[in-house]
C-alpha positions, 0 to 999 in steps of 0.5 A, spaced: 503 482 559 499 489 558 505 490 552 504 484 548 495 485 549 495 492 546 501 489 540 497 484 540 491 488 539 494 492 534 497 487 529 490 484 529 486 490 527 491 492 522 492 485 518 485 486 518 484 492 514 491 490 510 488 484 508 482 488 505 482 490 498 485 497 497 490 500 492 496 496 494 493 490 493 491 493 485 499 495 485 502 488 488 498 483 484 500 487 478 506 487 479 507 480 480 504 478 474 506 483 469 513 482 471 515 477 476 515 475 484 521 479 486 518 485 483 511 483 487 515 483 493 519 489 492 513 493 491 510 490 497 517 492 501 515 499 500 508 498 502 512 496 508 516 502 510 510 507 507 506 504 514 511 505 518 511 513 516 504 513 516 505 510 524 510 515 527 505 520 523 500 518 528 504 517 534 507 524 533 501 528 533 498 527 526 491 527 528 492 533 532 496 537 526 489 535 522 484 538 527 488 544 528 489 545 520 484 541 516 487 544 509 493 540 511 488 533 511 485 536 504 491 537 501 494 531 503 487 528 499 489 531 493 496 530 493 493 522 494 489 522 489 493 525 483 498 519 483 492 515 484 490 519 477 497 518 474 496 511 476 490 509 472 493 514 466 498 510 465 495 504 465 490 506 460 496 508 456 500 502 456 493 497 456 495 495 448 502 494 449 505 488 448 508 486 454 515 481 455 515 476 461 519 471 460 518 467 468 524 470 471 526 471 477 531 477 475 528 484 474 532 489 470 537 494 473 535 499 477 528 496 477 528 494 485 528 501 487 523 504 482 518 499 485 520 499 492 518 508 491 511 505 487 510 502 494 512 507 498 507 512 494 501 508 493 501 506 501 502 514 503 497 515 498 493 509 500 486 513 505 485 507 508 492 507 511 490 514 513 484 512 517 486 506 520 492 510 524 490 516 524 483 514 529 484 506 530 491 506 532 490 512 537 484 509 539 488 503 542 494 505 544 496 509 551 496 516 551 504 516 551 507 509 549 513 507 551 519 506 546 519 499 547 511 499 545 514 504 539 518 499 536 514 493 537 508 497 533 513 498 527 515 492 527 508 488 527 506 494 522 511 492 517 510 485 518 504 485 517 504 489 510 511 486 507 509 479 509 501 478 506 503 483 500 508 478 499 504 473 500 500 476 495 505 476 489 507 469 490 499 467 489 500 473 483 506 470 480 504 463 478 505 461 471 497 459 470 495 467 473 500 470 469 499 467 462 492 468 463 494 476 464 498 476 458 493 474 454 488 479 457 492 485 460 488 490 456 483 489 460 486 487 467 489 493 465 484 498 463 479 495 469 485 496 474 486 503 472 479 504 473 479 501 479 485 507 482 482 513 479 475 510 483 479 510 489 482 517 487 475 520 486 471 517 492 479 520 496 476 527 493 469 526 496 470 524 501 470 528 508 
């Protein structure tokens, strides 16, 4: 019973900040509606796996490397917040270029694992995931949790992020959604550059 509280507890706290607007909401949405669904989905996978290396992080002692090497932290910073940059350059480069969507399921070849390693990176880059396990998760867990207790948090963290970024692309993907997309994309574009490069700003200043 203790065991399912304190999962419980955590799936609770961490849907929450998942369902907050953040940089990985910006990357799957896009994703959804320039290309199609299952690219949605694939890059919300890789947010997915990118929580579950940000939970065994925290529970292998990530707080503790940050107290004892604060330029670990900081440079973890900068390293975040230039692929925030590089994300935001690209889609002010590529704002006016048209862009081909047909409606289909398919993405091209080798497109499924470069969307799941843009996940990835944008979640290991993400400093809201940083915060949340880095303090929150500890906080609500026993000083040394169990493997069961391990597991289950993986389990629930990934199904948290994988399910409603899902969810996410599904919503993003609708015909109506996508059309209005393709008749505004420099804007959306341009607006959601900007957006990762304020996040990549406020990632630097922050202490």
């Amino acid at each position: 019973m203790e065991l399912f509280l304190i999962v419980a507890g955590v799936g609770v706290a961490h849907l929450l900040a998942v369902m907050s607007p953040g940089p990985s909401l910006l990357v799957v949405a896009r994703a959804a509606i320039a290309t199609s669904r299952v690219a949605g989905v694939w890059t919300a996978f890789g947010i997915g796996v990118g929580s579950m290396i940000w939970v065994l992080a925290a529970l292998f002692g990530l707080t503790l490397v940050f107290a004892a090497a604060p330029w670990v932290y900081a440079g973890m910073k900068v390293v975040g917040a230039i692929y925030l940059f590089y994300l935001a350059i690209q889609l002010w480069r590529h704002a006016k270029l048209p862009m081909r969507v047909d409606g289909s399921e398919d993405t091209p070849s080798g497109a499924p694992w470069k969307l799941f390693c843009r996940g990835l990176l944008v979640q290991l880059s993400n400093p809201k995931v940083v915060v949340f396990m880095g303090s929150i998760l500890i906080t609500l867990l026993p000083p040394q949790p169990s493997s069961g207790l391990v597991a289950a948090l993986l389990l629930v963290v990934f199904l948290n992020e994988f399910v409603w970024f899902s969810f996410v692309a599904c919503a993003f993907s609708i015909p109506r959604l996508r059309d209005g997309y393709i008749r505004f994309k420099s804007v959306i574009d341009r607006v959601t550059g900007t957006c990762l490069g304020g996040l990549g700003v406020r990632l630097i200043a922050s202490r």
